[in-house]
C-alpha positions as CSV (number, residue, x, y, z in Angstrom):
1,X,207.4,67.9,-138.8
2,X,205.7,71.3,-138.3
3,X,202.3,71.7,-140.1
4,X,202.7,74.3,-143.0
5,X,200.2,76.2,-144.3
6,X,197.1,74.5,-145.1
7,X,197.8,71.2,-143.8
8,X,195.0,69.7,-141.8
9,X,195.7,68.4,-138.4
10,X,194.1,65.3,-137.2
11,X,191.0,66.5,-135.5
12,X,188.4,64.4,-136.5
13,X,185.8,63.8,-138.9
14,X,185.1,67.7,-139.4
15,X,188.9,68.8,-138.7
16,X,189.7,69.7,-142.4
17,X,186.4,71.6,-142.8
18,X,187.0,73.6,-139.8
19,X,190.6,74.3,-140.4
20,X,189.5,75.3,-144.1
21,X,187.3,77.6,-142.7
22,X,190.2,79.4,-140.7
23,X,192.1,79.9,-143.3
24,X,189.6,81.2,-146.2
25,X,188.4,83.6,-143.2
26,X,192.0,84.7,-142.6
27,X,192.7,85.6,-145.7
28,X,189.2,87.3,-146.4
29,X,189.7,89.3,-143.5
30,X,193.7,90.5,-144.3
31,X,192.2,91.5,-147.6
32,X,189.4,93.0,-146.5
33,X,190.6,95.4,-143.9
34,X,193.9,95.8,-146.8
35,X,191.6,97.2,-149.3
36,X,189.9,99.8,-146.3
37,X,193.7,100.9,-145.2
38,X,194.3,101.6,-149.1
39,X,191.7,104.3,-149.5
40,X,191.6,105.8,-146.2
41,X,193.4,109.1,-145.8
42,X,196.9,108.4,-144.0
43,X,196.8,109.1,-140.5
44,X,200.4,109.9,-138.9
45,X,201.1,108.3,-135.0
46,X,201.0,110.5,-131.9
47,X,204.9,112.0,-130.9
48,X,206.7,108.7,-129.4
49,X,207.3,111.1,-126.5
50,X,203.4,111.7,-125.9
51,X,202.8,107.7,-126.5
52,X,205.4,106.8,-123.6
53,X,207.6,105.1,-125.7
54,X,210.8,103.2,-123.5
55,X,213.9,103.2,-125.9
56,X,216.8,101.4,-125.0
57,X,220.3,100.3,-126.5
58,X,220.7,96.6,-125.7
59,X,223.0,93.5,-127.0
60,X,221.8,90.3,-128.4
61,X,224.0,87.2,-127.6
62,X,224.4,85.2,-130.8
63,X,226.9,82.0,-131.8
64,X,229.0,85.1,-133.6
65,X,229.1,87.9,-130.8
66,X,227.1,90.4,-129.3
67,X,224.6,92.6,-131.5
68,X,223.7,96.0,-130.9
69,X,220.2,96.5,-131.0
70,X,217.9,99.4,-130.4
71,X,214.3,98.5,-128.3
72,X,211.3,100.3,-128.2
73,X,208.0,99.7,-126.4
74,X,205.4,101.4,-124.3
75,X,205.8,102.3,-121.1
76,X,203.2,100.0,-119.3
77,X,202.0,96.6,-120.3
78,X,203.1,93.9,-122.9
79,X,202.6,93.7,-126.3
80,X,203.0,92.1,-129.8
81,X,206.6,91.9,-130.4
82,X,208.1,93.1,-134.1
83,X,211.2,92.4,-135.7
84,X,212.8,94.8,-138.0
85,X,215.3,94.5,-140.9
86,X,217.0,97.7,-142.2
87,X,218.3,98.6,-145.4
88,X,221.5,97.9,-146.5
89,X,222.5,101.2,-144.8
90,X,221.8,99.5,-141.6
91,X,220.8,100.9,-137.7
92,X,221.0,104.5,-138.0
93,X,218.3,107.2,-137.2
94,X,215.8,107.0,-139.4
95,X,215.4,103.2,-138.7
96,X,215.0,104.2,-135.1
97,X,211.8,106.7,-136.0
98,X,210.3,103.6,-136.9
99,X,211.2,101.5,-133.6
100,X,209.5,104.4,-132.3
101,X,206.3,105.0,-134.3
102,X,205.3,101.7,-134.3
103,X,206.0,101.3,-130.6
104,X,203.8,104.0,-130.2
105,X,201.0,102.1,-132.2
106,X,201.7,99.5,-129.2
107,X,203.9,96.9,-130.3
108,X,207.2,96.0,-128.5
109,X,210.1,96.6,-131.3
110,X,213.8,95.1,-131.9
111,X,216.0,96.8,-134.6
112,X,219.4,95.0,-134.7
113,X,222.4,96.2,-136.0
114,X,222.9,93.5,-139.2
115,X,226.0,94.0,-139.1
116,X,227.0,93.8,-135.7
117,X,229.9,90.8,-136.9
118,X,232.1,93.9,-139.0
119,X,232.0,96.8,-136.1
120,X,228.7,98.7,-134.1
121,X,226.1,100.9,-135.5
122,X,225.7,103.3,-137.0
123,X,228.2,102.8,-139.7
124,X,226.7,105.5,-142.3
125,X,226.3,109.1,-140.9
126,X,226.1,110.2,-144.7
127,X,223.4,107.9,-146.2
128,X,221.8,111.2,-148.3
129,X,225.7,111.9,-150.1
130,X,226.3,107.7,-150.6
131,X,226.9,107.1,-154.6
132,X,225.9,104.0,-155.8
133,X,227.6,104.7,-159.0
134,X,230.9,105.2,-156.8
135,X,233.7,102.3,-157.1
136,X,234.7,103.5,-154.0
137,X,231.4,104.0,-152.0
138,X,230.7,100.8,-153.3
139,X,233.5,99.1,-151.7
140,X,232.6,100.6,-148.2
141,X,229.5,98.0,-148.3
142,X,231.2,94.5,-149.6
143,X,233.1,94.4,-146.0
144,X,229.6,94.3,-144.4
145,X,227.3,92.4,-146.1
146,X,230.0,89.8,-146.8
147,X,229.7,87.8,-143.4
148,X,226.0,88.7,-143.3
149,X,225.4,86.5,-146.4
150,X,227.8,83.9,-145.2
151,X,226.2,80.5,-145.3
152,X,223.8,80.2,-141.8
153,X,224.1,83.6,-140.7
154,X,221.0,84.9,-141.3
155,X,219.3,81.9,-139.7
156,X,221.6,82.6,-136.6
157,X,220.6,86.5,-136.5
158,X,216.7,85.4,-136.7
159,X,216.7,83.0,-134.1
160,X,218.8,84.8,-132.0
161,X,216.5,88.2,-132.3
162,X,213.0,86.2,-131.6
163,X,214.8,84.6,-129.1
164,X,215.3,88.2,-127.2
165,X,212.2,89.4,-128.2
166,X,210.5,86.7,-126.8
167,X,212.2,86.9,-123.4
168,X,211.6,90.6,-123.3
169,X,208.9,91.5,-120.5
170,X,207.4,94.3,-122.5
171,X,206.4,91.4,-125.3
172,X,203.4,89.9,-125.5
173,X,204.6,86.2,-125.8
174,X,201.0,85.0,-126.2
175,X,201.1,86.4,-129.5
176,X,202.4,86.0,-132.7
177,X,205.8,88.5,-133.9
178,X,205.5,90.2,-136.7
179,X,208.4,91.1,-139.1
180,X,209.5,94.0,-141.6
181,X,212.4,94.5,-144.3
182,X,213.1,97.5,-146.5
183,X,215.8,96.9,-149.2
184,X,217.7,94.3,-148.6
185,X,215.8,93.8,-145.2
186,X,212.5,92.2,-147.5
187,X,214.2,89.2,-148.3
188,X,215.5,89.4,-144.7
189,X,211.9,89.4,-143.4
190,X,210.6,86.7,-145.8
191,X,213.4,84.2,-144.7
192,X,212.5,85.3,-140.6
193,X,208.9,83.9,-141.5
194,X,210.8,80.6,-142.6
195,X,212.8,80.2,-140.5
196,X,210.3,80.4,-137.8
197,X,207.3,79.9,-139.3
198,X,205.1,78.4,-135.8
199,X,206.5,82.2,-134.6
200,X,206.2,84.7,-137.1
201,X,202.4,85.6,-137.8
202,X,202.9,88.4,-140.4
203,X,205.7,89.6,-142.9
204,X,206.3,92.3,-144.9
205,X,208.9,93.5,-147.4
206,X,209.1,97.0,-148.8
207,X,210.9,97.4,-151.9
208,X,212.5,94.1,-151.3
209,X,215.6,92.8,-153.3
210,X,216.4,89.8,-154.7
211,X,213.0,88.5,-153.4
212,X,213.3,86.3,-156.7
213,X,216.7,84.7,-158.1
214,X,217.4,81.8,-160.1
215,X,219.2,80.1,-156.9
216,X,217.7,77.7,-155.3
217,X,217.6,79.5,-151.8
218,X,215.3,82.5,-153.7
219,X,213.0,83.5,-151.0
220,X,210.3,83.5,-153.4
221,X,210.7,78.9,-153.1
222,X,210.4,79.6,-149.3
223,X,206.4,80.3,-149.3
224,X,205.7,76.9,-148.5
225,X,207.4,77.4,-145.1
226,X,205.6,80.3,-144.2
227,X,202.6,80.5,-142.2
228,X,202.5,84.2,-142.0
229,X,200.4,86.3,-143.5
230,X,202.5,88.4,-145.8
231,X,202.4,92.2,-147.8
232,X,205.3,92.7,-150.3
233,X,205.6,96.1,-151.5
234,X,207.5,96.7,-154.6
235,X,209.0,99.7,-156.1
236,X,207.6,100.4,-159.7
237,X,211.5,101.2,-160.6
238,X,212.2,97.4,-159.6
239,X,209.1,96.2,-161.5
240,X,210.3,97.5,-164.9
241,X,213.4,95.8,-163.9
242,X,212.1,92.4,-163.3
243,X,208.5,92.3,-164.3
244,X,207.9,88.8,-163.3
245,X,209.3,88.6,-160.4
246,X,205.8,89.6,-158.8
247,X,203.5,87.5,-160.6
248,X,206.3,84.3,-159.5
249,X,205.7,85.8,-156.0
250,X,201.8,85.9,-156.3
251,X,202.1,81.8,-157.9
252,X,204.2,80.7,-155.2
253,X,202.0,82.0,-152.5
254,X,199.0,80.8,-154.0
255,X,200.3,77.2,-154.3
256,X,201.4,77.7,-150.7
257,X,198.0,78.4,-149.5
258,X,199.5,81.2,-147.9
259,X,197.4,84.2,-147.4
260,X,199.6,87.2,-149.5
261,X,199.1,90.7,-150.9
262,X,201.6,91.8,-153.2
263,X,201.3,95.3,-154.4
264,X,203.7,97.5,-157.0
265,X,203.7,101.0,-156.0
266,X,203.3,103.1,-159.2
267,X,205.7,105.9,-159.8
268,X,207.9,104.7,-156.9
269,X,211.8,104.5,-156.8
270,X,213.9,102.0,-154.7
271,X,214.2,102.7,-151.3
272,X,211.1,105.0,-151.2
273,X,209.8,104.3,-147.8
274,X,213.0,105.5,-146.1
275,X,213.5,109.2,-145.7
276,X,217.3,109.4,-145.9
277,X,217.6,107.6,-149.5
278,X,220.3,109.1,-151.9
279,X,218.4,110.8,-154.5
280,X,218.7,109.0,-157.8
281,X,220.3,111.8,-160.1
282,X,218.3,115.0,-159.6
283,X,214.9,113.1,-158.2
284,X,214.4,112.6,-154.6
285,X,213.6,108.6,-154.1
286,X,211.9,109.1,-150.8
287,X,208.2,109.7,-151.3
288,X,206.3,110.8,-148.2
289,X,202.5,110.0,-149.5
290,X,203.5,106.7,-150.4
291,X,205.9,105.8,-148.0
292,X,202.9,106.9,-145.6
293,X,199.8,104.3,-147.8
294,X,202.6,101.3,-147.0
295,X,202.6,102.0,-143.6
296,X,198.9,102.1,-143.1
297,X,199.0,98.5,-145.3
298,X,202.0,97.7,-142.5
299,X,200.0,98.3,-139.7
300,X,196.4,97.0,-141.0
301,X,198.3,93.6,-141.6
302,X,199.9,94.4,-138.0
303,X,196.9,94.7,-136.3
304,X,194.9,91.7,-138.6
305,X,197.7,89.0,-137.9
306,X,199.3,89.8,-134.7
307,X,195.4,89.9,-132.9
């Protein structure tokens, strides 16, 4: 059975005090260099052209077909590998300025196509005119997302996308991978970390939905299978909507012993860390300043958990 977080190993008469120790310092020091990233001024990454970023289209072999995928890493050596999960809009542009930036930073990045199973990406070219209030722009997304919440998929997708990253030359395989959700991608990320929770060393959802149901699959009643360290980002728009759902996140990381920030962003909309959002009536939803403080927090964890 794999240890989960907090468990001692066997390793002697001083093994639980050491292996205390490791944890209260890995959690001091996420929090610690969390709390410097949130005051510092936001600093934006050098052109992914300048960095010598390597893009590529590639296709992940999975029990349920091929998936498209866009890669991104530097140019020369190997490096922490990241797994990213889009929004329910899926692989499009903007999702690949993040492969980019953060490739840049100097991590080796996979962004699939989630719904590779219904036809290739990218399957919205109009994400800024899409009406949520529309019967019939709603309709365009129930085709999608249904085999992508069928029962085992998403524990086929994650597997199959560490997997890849894993045998990817320009990934560091000596350390951990580190995953990232917006939208419906948070809950996306949270389950990754489950799923593979001797593999995945951070997590991080970004106005994450559904992160906590009444089911019993709620990735909130996963903490106890993750041994990442984890920064959940939540839109103040979904926090007046479900107040509690962030102090049952906070509880059940806690009694996981698993080290967690989770932080509501006030003022924010859903969806406010991607740039092509719909606007919600007459306000924009993207905001630039904040979308740029979560990506600092993003890479701070990043660079604390994927060491």
């Amino acid at each position: 059975m794999d240890q989960q977080p907090g468990e001692v190993k066997p390793e002697g008469a001083d093994g639980a005090t050491v292996e205390a120790a490791k944890v209260d310092r890995s959690r001091r020091e996420f929090v610690a260099l969390s709390a410097a990233v949130g005051v510092a001024a936001a600093a934006r990454s050098m052109p992914a052209a300048a960095a010598g970023v390597v893009e590529q289209d590639v296709e992940i072999k999975t029990p349920d077909g091929n998936c498209d995928a866009a890669l991104f890493h530097p140019a020369h050596g190997s490096h922490p590998g990241v797994l990213i999960w889009t929004d329910i809009f899926g692989l499009r542009p903007v999702f690949r300025d993040f492969g980019r930036r953060l490739a840049a930073a100097g991590y080796t990045v996979l962004v699939p196509n989630v719904y590779y199973r219904a036809a290739r990406a990218p399957l919205f070219n109009d994400v800024g005119s899409f009406d949520f209030h529309s019967a019939a722009d709603r309709a365009r997304l129930q085709p999608l997302t249904a085999p992508l919440n069928a029962a085992g998929a998403i524990e086929t997708d994650a597997t199959a996308h560490l997997k890849y990253l894993d045998a990817q030359a320009p990934a560091d395989r000596t350390k951990r991978i580190g995953t990232q959700g917006y939208c419906m991608g948070g809950p996306l990320a949270l389950r990754t970390a489950a799923i593979a929770g001797d593999r995945v060393g951070a997590a991080a959802s970004f106005h994450g939905g559904g992160l906590v149901t009444d089911k019993p699959d709620s990735p909130h009643l996963l903490a106890s299978k993750i041994k990442a360290q984890t920064y959940i980002a939540i839109a103040a728009s979904d926090d007046a909507r479900q107040p509690v759902a962030k102090d049952k996140l906070r509880e059940a990381f806690a009694a996981a012993n698993v080290p967690a920030q989770i932080e509501v962003y006030a003022g924010t909309q859903h969806g406010w860390c991607v740039p092509d959002m719909p606007r919600s009536g007459n306000q924009p939803v993207y905001s630039e300043p904040d979308a740029e403080r979560a990506w600092q927090k993003l890479t701070a964890l990043y660079r604390t958990a994927l060491a």
